[in-house]
N, C-alpha and C positions, 0 to 999 in steps of 0.2 A: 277224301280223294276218290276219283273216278276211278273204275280200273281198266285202263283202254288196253286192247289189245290189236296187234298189227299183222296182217300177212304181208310180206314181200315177197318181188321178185326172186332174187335171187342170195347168194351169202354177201356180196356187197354190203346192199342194205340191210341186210339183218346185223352186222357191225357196227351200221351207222347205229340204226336204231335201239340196240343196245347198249352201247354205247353210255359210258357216266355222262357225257355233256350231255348226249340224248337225253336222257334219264333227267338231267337236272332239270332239263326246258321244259319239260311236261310236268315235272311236279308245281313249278313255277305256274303254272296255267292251273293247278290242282288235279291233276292227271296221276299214276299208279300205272308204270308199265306191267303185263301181265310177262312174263317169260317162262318160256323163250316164247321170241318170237316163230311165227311160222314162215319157214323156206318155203316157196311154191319151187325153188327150182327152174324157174327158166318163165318168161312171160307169159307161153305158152300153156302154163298148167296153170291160167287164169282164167280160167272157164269157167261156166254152170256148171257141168259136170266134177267140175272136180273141185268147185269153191267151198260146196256145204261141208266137205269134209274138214275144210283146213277152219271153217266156221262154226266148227261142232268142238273141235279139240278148243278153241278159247273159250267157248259158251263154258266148256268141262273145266277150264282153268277161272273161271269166273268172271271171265272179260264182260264189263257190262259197257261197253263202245270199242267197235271193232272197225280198224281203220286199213286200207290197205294202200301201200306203197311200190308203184310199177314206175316204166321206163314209157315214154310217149315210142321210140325207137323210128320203125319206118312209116308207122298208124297215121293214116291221114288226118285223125284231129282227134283231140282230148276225150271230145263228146264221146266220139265212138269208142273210145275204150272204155268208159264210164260207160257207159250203155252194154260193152261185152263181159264185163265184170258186174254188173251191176247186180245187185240180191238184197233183199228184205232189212237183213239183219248188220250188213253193211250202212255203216255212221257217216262216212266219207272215203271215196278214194282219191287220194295225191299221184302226179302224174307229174315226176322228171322228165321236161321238155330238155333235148331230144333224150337224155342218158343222166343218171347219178351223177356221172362225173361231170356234168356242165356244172354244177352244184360247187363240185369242189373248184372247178377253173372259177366261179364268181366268189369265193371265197379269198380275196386277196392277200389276207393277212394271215392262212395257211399256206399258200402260195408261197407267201416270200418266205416264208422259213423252210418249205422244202428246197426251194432252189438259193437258197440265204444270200438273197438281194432284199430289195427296200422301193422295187419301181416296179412290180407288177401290178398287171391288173388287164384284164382281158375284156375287151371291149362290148360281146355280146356273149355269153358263154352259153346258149341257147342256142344261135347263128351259128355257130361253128361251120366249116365248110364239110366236112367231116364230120362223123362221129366227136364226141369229145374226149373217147380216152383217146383219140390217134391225135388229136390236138394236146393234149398233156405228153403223148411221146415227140411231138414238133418239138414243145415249151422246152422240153429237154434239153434237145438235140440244140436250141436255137441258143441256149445257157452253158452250153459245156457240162449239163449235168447228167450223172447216171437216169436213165430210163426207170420210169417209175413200175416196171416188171409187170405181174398180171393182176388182175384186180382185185383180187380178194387180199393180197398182200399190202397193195398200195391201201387198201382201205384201213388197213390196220394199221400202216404208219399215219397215216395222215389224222389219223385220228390220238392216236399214242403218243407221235413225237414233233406233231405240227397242229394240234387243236383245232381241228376241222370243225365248224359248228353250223347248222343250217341256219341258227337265225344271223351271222354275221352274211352266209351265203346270201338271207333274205335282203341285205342291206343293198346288197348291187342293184343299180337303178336298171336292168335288163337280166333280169334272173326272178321274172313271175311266179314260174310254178313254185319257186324256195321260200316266196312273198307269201304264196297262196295257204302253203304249210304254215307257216309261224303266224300270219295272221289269224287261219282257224283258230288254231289253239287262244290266241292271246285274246281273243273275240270272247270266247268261254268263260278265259279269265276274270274280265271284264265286267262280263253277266253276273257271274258268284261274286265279284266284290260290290257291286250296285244290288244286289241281291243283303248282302252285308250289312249295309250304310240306313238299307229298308229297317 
C-alpha cells in the first residue's frame, strides 16, 4: 500500500476524505490514507508560503504521495489554481468545479435518501447558477425538506446517514472534476495489477 496523504481546503473535505468510504476507495486503488488529513482552513491558505508547511507535517507522517484537495470557487480556471498551489512534492491536485458540494448534488443516490424520494438527479451539478451549497438549500426548499444547515454538519450527515461517495458522484455524466479524482486513483490501480499479471 502507498501511503497518500491529502491537504484540503477546508473541514468539509477533510470529512469526505476521511471518511471509511473514502478510505475503502483508496485502499481499492492500493492507496494507505495517512491521518489526519491536513485542514488548510480556507482556500486562501493555499499558498507557497504556507503549503511547505502543511507538506512537511505528511512527509513527518510518512506520506510517500501527497495529494491536495480545493474548491475551483470564483478562479477563473483549474490551470490557475494548479499553477497557484503548485510545489515539487505535490503528486496531484483535485479541483471541485465550482464547490464540494456540486459533488454531492451529482451524487443522486445520496441525494434521494436525504431528501427520501427516488427521482432526483441534477442536471449539471457544476453549472449550478449559483454556488452549489445555495442550490442544495433550493433542492430543499423545492422538496418540503428541512435545509441541509451549514456545511461542516451536512458533510457528516451525508456521509453517516446517506453514503455519499465520490466514485458514485464520478458516475454523473456532468461532474468531471469527481471523474477526474476516481479515474486517478483507479489509472494506479490498473498499473499495480498489470504490473502483477508481469
Amino acid at each position: 500500500m502507498v501511503k497518500a496523504g491529502f491537504i484540503v481546503e477546508g473541514a468539509s473535505e477533510r470529512i469526505i476524505v476521511e471518511s471509511d468510504i473514502f478510505k475503502g476507495f483508496l485502499r481499492s486503488a492500493g492507496y494507505e490514507l495517512v491521518t489526519p488529513v491536513v485542514d488548510a482552513q480556507g482556500g486562501g491558505n493555499l499558498l507557497p508560503q504556507n503549503i511547505e508547511a502543511f507538506i512537511d507535517r505528511l512527509k513527518k507522517a510518512e506520506a510517500e504521495r501527497i495529494f491536495v484537495l480545493t474548491d475551483l470557487e470564483d478562479e477563473a480556471s483549474v490551470k490557475a489554481v494548479r499553477e497557484r498551489i503548485s510545489d515539487p512534492s505535490i503528486h496531484f491536485i483535485f479541483i471541485a468545479v465550482k464547490a464540494l458540494e456540486a459533488w454531492y448534488l451529482a451524487d443522486s443516490r445520496a441525494m434521494n435518501k436525504w431528501l427520501e424520494v427516488d427521482d432526483f438527479h441534477e442536471a449539471s451539478p457544476e453549472s449550478t447558477p449559483a454556488k452549489p451549497w445555495e442550490r442544495l438549500k433550493q433542492v430543499a426548499a423545492e422538496r418540503d425538506k428541512r435545509g441541509p444547515g451549514n456545511k461542516v454538519a451536512f458533510a457528516k450527515k451525508i456521509i453517516k446517514y446517506w453514503d455519499f461517495s465520490i466514485e458514485s458522484a464520478a458516475t454523473h455524466p456532468n461532474c468531471p472534476s469527481a471523474t477526474e479524482l476516481v479515474r486517478h486513483f483507479q489509472s494506479v490501480e490498473k498499473m499495480v495489477d498489470s504490473k502483477e499479471v508481469l
